[in-house]
C-alpha positions as YAML, in Angstrom:
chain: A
units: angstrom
residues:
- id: 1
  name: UNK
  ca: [92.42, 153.28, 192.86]
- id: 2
  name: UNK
  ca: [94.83, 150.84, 191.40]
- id: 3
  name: UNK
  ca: [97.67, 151.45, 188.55]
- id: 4
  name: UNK
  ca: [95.28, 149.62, 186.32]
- id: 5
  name: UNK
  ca: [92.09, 151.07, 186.39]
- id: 6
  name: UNK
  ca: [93.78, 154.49, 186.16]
- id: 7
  name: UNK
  ca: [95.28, 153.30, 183.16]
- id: 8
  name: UNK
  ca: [92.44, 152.27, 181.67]
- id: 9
  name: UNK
  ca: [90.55, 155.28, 182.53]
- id: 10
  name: UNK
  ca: [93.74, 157.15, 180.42]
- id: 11
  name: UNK
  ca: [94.85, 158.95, 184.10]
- id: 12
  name: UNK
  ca: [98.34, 157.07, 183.82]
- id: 13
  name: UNK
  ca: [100.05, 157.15, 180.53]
- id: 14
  name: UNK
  ca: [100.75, 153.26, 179.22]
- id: 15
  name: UNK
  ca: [102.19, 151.92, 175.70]
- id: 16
  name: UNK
  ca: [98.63, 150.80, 174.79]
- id: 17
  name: UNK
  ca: [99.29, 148.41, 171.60]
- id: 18
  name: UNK
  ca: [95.39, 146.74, 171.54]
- id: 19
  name: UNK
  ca: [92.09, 147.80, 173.27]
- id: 20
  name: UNK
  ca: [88.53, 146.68, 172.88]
- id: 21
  name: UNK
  ca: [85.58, 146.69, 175.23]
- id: 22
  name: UNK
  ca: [86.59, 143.65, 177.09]
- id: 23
  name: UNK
  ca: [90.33, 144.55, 177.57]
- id: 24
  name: UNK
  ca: [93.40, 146.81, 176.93]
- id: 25
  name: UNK
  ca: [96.82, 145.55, 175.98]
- id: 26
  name: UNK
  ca: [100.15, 147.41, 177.02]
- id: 27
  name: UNK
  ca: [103.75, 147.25, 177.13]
- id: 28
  name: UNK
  ca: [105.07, 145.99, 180.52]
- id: 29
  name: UNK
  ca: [107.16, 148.61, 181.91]
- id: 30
  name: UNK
  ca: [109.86, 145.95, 183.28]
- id: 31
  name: UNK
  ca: [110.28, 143.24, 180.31]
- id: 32
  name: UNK
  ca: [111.31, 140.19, 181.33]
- id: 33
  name: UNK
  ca: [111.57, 138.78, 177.54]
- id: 34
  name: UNK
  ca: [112.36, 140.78, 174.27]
- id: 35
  name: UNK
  ca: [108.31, 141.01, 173.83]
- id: 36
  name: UNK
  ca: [106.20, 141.10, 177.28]
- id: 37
  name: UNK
  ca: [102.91, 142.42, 177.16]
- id: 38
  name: UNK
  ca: [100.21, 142.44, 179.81]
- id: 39
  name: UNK
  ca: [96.32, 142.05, 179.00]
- id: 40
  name: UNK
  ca: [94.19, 143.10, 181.68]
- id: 41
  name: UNK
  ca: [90.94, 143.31, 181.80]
- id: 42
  name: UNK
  ca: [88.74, 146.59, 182.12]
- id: 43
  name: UNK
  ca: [86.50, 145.18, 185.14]
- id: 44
  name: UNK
  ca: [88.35, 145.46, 188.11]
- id: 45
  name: UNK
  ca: [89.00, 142.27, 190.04]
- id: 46
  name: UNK
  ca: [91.96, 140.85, 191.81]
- id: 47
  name: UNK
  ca: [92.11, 137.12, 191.07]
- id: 48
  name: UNK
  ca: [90.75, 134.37, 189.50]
- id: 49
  name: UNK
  ca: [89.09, 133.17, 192.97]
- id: 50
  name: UNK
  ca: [86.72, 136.89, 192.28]
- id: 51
  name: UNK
  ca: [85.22, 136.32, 189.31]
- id: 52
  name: UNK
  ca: [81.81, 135.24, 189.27]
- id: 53
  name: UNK
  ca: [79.46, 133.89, 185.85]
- id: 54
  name: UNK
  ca: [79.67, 137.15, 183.92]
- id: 55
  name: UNK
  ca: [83.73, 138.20, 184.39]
- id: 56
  name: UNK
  ca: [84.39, 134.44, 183.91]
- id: 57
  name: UNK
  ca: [82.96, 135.15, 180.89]
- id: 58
  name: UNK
  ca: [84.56, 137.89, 180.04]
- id: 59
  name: UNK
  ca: [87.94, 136.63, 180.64]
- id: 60
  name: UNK
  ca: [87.05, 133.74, 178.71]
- id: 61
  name: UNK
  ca: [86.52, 136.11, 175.39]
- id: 62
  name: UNK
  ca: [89.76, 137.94, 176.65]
- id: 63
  name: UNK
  ca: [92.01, 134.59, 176.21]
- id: 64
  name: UNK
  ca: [90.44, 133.69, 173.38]
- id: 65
  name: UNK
  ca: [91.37, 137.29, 171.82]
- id: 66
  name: UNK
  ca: [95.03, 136.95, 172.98]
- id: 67
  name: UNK
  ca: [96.63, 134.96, 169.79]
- id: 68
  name: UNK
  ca: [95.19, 137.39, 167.60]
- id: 69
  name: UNK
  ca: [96.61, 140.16, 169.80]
- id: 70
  name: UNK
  ca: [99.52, 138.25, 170.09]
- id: 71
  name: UNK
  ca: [100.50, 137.28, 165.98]
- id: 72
  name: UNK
  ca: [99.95, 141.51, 165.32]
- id: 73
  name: UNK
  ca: [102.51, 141.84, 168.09]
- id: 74
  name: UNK
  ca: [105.04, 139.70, 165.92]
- id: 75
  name: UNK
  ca: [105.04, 136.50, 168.54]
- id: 76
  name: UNK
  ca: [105.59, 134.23, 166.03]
- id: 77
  name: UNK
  ca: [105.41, 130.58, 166.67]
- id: 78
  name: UNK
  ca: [104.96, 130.70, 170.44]
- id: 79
  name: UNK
  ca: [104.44, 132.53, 173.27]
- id: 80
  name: UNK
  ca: [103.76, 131.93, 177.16]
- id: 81
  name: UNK
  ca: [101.05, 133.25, 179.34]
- id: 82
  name: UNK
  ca: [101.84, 133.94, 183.19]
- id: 83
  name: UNK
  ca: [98.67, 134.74, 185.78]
- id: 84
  name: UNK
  ca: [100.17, 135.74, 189.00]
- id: 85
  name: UNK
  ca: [97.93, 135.02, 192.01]
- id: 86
  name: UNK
  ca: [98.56, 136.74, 194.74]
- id: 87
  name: UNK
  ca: [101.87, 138.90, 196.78]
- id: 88
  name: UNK
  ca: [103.83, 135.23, 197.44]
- id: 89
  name: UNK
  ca: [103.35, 134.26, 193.52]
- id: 90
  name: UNK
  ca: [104.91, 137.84, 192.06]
- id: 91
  name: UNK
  ca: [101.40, 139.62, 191.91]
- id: 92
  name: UNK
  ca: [102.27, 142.77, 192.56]
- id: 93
  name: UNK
  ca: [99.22, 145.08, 190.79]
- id: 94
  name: UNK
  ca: [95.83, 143.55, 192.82]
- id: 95
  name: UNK
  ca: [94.14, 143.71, 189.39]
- id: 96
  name: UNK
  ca: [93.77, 140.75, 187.63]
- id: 97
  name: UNK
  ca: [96.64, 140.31, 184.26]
- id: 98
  name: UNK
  ca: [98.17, 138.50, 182.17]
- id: 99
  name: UNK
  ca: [101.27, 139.10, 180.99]
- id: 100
  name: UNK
  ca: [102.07, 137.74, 177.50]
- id: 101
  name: UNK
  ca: [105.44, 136.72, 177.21]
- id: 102
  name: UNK
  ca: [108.30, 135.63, 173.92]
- id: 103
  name: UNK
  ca: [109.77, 136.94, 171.62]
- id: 104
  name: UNK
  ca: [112.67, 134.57, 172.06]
- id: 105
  name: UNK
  ca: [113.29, 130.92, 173.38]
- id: 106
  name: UNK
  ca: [111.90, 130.55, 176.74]
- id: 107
  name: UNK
  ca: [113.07, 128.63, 179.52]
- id: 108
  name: UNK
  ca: [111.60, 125.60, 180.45]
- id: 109
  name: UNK
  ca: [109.85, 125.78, 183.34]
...
């Protein structure tokens, strides 16, 4: 089972800030910025390229929860979100997240 779904199921401990039916929101363990959260979704699927009509869906009400999630998490006037695809693009959980990143300026990319 992955790190995710274990979290989720409350097997692994996590710093769980927001959860609904649709999602869970938790600290990252390794920040890369002064706030970096990661939103991942409670169906299990790897990448964008697995979805099919009804997690589409789902992610789409997950995104459109994030700057709600995001302004109670003191974001402030900006924040970036990062979907890692795969081993070569710095996916290194196989379960679809989004990390939710600011806090401070960010570098331009």
């Amino acid at each position: 089972m992955c790190v995710f779904c274990s979290i989720i199921k409350g097997e692994l401990p996590a710093k769980k800030v927001y959860e609904d039916e649709h999602m869970i929101v938790i600290a990252d363990i390794k920040p890369a910025y002064r706030l970096h959260y990661l939103a991942i979704p409670k169906e299990h699927y790897g990448t964008l390229a697995e979805l099919d009509p009804f997690t589409a869906s789902d992610l789409a009400f997950i995104l459109k929860k994030i700057p709600d999630v995001a302004k109670g998490l003191g974001y402030g006037d900006g924040y970036r979100l990062v979907i890692n695809q795969g081993e070569s693009a710095g996916q290194t959980v196989a379960h679809l997240h989004i990390h939710i990143l600011g806090g401070e300026k960010l570098r331009r990319m």
